[in-house]
C-alpha positions as CSV (number, residue, x, y, z in Angstrom):
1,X,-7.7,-17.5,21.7
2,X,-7.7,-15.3,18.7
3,X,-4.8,-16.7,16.0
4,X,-4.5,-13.2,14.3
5,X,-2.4,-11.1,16.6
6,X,-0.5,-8.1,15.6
7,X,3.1,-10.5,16.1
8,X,2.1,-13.4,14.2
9,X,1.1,-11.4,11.1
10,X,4.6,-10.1,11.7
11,X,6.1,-13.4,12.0
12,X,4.2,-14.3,8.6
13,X,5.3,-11.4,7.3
14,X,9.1,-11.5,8.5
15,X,8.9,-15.5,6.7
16,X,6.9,-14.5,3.8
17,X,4.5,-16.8,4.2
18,X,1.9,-15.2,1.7
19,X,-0.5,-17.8,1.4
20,X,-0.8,-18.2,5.4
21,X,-1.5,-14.0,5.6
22,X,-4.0,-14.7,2.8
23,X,-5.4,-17.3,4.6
24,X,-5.7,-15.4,8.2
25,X,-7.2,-12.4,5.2
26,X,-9.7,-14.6,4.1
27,X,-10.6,-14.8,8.1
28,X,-11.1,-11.5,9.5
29,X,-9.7,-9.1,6.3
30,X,-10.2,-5.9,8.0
31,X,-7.8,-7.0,11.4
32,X,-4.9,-8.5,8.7
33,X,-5.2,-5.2,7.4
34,X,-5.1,-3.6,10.4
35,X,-2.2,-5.3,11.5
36,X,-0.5,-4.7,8.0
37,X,-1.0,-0.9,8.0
38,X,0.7,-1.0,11.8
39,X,3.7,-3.4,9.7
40,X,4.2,-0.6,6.6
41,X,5.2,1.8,9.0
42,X,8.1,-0.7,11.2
43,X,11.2,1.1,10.7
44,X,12.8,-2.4,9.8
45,X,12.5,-1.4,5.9
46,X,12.8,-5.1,4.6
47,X,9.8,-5.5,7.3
48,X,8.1,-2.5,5.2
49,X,9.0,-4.1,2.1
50,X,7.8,-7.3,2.8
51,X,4.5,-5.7,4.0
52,X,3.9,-3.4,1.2
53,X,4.6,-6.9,-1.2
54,X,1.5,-8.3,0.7
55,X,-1.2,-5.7,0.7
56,X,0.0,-6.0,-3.2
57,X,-0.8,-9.6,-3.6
58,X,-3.7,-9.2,-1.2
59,X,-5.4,-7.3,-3.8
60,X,-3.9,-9.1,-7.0
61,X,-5.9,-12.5,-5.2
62,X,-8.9,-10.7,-3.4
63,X,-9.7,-7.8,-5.5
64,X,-12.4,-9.2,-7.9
65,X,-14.5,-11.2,-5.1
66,X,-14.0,-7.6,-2.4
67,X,-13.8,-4.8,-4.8
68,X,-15.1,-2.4,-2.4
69,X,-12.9,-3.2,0.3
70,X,-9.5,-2.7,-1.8
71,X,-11.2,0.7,-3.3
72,X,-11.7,2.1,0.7
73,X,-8.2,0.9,1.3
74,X,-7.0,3.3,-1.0
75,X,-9.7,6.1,0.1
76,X,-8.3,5.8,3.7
77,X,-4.7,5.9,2.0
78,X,-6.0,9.0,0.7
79,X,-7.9,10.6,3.3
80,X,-4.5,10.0,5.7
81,X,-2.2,11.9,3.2
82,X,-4.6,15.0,3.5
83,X,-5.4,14.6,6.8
84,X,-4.5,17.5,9.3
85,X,-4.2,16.7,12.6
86,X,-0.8,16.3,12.5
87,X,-0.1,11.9,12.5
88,X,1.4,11.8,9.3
89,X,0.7,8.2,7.5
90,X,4.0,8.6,5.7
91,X,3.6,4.7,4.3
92,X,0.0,5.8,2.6
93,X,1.5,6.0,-0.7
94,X,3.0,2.9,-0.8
95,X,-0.2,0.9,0.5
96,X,-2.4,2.5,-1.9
97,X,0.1,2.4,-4.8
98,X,0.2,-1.7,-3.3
99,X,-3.6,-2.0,-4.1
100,X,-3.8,-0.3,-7.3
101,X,-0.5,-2.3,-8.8
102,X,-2.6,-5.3,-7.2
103,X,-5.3,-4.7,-9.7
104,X,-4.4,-1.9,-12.1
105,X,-7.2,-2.9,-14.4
106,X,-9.5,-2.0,-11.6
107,X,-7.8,0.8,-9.4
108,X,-5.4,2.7,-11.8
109,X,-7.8,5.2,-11.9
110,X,-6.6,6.3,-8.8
111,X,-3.1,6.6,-9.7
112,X,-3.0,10.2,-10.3
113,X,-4.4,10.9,-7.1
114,X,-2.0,9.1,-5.2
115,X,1.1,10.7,-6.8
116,X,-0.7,15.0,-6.4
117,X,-1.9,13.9,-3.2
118,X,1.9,13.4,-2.5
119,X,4.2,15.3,-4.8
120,X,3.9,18.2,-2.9
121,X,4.6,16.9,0.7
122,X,7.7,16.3,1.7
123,X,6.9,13.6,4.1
124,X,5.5,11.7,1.8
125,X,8.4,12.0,-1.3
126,X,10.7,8.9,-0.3
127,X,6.8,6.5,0.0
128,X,6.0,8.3,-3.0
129,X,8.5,7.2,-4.9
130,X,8.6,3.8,-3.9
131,X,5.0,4.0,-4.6
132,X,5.7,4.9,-8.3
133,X,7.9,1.9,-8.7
134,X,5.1,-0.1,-7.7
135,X,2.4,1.5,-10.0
136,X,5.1,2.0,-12.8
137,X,6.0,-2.2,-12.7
138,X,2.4,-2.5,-12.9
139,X,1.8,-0.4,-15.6
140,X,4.2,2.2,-17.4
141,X,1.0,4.5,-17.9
142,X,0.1,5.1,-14.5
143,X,3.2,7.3,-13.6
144,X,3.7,8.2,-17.3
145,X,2.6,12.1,-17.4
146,X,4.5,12.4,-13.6
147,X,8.1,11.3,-14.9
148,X,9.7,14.9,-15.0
149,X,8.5,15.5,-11.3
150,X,9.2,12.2,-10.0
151,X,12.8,12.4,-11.8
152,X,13.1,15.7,-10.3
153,X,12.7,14.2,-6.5
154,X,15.2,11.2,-7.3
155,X,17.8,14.1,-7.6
């Protein structure tokens, strides 16, 4: 039987038991991630919290050994914020935001296109700012030149 099952990410999750969803990553990374992406959108919000913490620390530990795996996590992230067919991905942000406060050095690059892929869309606003707590504790000069507009939505 297959240990990595949407409820016992959840459980590990729910406990945060980091190094065990790391472990179960190191496993089968694209069905933890699977099961994470499911997790960021659980209405429960310290559940969402507690998820978005992991995709972060997924990348701060993974990153440099599966650079091309974080990079098409925040692609998707992306992709699912201009996608049209009407499923909104309204925890994107956050999990893209996640990855690139992970591993500024190597993702902050796509900060700006995280926050204009957003700003605009209501949807997205209350991720979006979560998301620019994130990149913003990672680095002050990610969300620098978007302050005024991202002051404007706190309002």
């Amino acid at each position: 039987m297959d240990k990595i099952t949407k409820s016992g990410i959840r459980v590990l999750v729910e406990t945060g038991d980091e190094r065990a969803v790391l472990a179960l990553f190191d496993e089968d990374p694209h069905r933890v991630q699977r099961f994470l992406k499911r997790l960021a959108c659980a209405p429960d919000a310290a559940c969402h919290a507690r998820t978005i913490a992991c995709f972060r620390m997924l990348s701060r530990e993974r990153s440099a050994r599966m650079p091309e795996f974080f990079r098409e996590t925040v692609r998707r992230s992306l992709w699912e914020m201009n996608e049209e067919g009407g499923n909104v991905a309204w925890s994107a942000p956050e999990i893209a935001a996640a990855v690139v406060a992970g591993a500024p050095e190597r993702y902050g690059q796509f900060a700006s296109y995280l926050i204009m892929a957003a700003l605009d869309e209501p949807a997205f606003q209350p991720s979006l700012l979560a998301a620019a707590d994130l990149l913003a504790e990672a680095d002050p000069a990610l969300v620098e030149e978007f302050l005024p507009e991202l002051e404007f939505l706190r309002r």
